[in-house]
N, C-alpha and C positions, 0 to 999 in steps of 0.2 A: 504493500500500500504506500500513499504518498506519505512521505517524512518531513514533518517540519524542524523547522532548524535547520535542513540539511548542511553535512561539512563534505566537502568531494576529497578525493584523497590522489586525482590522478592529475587533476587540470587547478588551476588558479581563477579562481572566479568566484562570487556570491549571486545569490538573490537580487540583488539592485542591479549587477552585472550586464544577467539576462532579460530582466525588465525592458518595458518600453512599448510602444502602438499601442496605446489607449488601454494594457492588461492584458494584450494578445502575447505580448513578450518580444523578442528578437527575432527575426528570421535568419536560421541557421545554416548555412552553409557548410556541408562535411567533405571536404575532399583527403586523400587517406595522407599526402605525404607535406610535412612541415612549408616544402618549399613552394609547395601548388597553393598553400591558404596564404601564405606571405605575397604571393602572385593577385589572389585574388582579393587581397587587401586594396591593393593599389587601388582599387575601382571606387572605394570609398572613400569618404571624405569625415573630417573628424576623426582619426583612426588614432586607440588608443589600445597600444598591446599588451597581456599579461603572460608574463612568461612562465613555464613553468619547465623543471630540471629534467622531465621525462619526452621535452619538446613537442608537448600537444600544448603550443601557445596560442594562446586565444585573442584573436582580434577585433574589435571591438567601432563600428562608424557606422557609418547611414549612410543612403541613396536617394536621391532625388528624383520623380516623380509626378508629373501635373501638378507643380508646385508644391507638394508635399515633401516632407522627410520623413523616410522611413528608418528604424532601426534595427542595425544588422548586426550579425556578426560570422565571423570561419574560426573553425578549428582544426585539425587535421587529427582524424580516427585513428591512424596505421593502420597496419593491414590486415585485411583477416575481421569476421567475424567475433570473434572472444576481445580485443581491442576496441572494435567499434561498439559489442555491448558497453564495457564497460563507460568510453565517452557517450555514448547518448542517455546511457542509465543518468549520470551525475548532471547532467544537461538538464533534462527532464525534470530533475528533484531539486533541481533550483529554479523551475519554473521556465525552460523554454518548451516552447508547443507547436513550430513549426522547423521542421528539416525538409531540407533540401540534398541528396547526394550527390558531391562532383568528383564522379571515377572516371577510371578506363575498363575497357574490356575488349576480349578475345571475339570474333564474328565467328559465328557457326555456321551462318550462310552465303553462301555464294552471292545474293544480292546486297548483303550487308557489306561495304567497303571498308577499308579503312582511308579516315578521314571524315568517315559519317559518325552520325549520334544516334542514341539508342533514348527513349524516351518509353519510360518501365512501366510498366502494368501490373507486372508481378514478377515472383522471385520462386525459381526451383528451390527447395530448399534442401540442398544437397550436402550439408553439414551439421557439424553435432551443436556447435553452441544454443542453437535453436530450439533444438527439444529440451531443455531443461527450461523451458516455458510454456512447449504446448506439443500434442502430441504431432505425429508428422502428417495428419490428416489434417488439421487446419492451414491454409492456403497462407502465404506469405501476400499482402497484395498492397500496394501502390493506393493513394489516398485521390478518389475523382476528381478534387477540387486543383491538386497539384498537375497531374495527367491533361487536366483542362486548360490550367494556365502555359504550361509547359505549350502546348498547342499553339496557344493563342501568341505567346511570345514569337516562335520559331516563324509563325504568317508573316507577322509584324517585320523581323529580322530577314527576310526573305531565304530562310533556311527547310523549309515546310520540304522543297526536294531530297534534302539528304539525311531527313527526320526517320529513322524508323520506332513504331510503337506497336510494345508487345512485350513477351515473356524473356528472362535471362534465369540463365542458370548461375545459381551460389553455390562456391565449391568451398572447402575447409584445404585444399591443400592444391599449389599451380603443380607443380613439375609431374607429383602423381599423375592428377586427376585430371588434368590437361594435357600432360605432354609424354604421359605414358611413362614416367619412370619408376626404375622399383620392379621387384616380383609381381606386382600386379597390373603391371602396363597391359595386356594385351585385353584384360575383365574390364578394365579402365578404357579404352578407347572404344571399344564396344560401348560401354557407356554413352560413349561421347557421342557416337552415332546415333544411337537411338532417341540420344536430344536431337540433333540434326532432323530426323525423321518426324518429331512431334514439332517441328516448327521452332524451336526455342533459339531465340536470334542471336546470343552471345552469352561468353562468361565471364564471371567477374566474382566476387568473393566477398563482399559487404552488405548487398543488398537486403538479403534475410533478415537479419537481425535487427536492421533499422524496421522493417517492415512488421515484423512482429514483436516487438517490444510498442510501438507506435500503437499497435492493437489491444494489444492487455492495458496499455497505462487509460486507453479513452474507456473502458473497461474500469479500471480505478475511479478514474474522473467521474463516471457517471453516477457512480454511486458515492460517490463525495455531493451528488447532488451541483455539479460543475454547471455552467451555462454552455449551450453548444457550441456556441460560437469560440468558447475557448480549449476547444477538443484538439488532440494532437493533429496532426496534417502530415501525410511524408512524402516524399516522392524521389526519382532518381535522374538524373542527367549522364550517360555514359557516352563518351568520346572513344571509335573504336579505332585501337591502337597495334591488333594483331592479327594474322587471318593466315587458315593452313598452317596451325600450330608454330605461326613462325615473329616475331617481332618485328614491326614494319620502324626503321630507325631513321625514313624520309620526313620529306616535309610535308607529307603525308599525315603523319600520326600528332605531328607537332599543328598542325590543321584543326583536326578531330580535337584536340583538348582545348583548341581557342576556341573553336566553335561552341564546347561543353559548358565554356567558364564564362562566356558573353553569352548565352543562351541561358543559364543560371542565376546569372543579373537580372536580365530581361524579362523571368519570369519571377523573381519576388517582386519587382516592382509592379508585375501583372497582378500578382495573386497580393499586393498589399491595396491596389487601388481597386479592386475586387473589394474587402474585405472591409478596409478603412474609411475609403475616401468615396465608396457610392452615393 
């Protein structure tokens, strides 16, 4: 359940930290590595940084909007599910309520390129940290309002061609579970095919966990008797950066992440002027 007082014990931050848009809180931006959130710093204005010794420093400014200012902030997850629980856990219990994720990910499909984005629906949930919150029949899934905005941004941006929306798979482990390494490479890429077969557009290794943690906490919320409006929100932005098991190291891949991190802008200030300013 939610904790008051909360003390986080991984990031540097408080209560007043996350605060801000009228009690909605922050808008959160999670991309997995220190230097992609200092990246995506730059785009704000106001930016005031907390550092902390495990370098999940947290950035802290606002965005501007049909004359509005909105309140933001990034921090970067690392990698991997069991990390990203643990920063959105402490996120959360200090009172933010909307994330945003800006990763990379592998294409499964032939018409997925690299250099395009992935705009998430839902998440395979092809890892453990997950199930110590719900059984693996409950659906990992993407928040409508974020999948909408997301949309609505990519029109706007004239990126709507190299937008794909849909299903990714979340793995707990790359070189196995992806690239076949290990005693069980060959169970393992059969795997992989058989995502291929159901359509599943890319993989990546965070999404799950934001997506089901994001479910149980509106789940808390609601029986805390919360107002709806202040229910969690989640969604994903992936920049695909590899294809054919192989690392695209052009300007290509470096494409795909700009297009991720200005598509991620783009779409909090869709989903704040949605939310705030109608």
């Amino acid at each position: 359940m939610f904790k008051k007082h909360f003390k986080p014990e991984h990031i540097n931050a408080t209560a007043e930290d996350l605060a801000g848009n009228g009690g909605i809180g922050r808008y959160v931006l999670l991309p997995g590595s220190e230097g992609r959130a200092k990246d995506i710093s730059q785009y704000f204005s106001n930016v005031t940084v907390k550092t902390h010794h495990r370098c999940h420093n947290l950035y802290l400014g606002t965005l501007s909007a049909e004359g509005h200012e909105i309140d933001v902030a990034v921090i970067p997850t690392g990698m991997g599910c069991p990390s990203t629980e643990i920063i959105v856990h402490e996120l959360f219990h200090l009172g933010a309520r909307r994330f945003i994720r800006v990763g990379s990910a592998g294409s499964l499909q032939p018409w997925v390129k690299v250099g395009e984005v992935v705009n998430v629906q839902a998440s395979v949930r092809d890892e453990l940290t997950t199930r110590d919150y719900a059984p693996i029949g409950v659906p990992a899934v993407a928040s409508l309002e974020v999948i909408s905005a997301i949309l609505l941004a990519a029109e706007k941006m004239g990126l709507s061609e190299k937008l794909h929306v849909g299903s990714v798979h979340c793995k707990s482990s790359l070189y196995a579970r992806e690239f076949g390494a290990g005693p069980r490479g060959v169970e393992n890429k059969a795997f992989d095919e058989l995502l291929v077969l159901n359509g599943i557009l890319a993989t990546e290794m965070e999404t799950a966990t934001l997506f089901i943690q994001s479910q149980v906490y509106n789940h808390e919320l609601m029986l805390q008797n919360q107002k709806a409006d202040y229910r969690v929100l989640a969604g994903a932005i992936l920049g695909i950066i590899s294809a054919d098991d192989k690392f695209d190291h052009t300007s290509n891949a470096d494409a795909a992440m700009k297009s991720a991190v200005e598509l991620a802008i783009e779409t909090v200030k869709t989903l704040a002027v949605q939310e705030l300013f109608a």
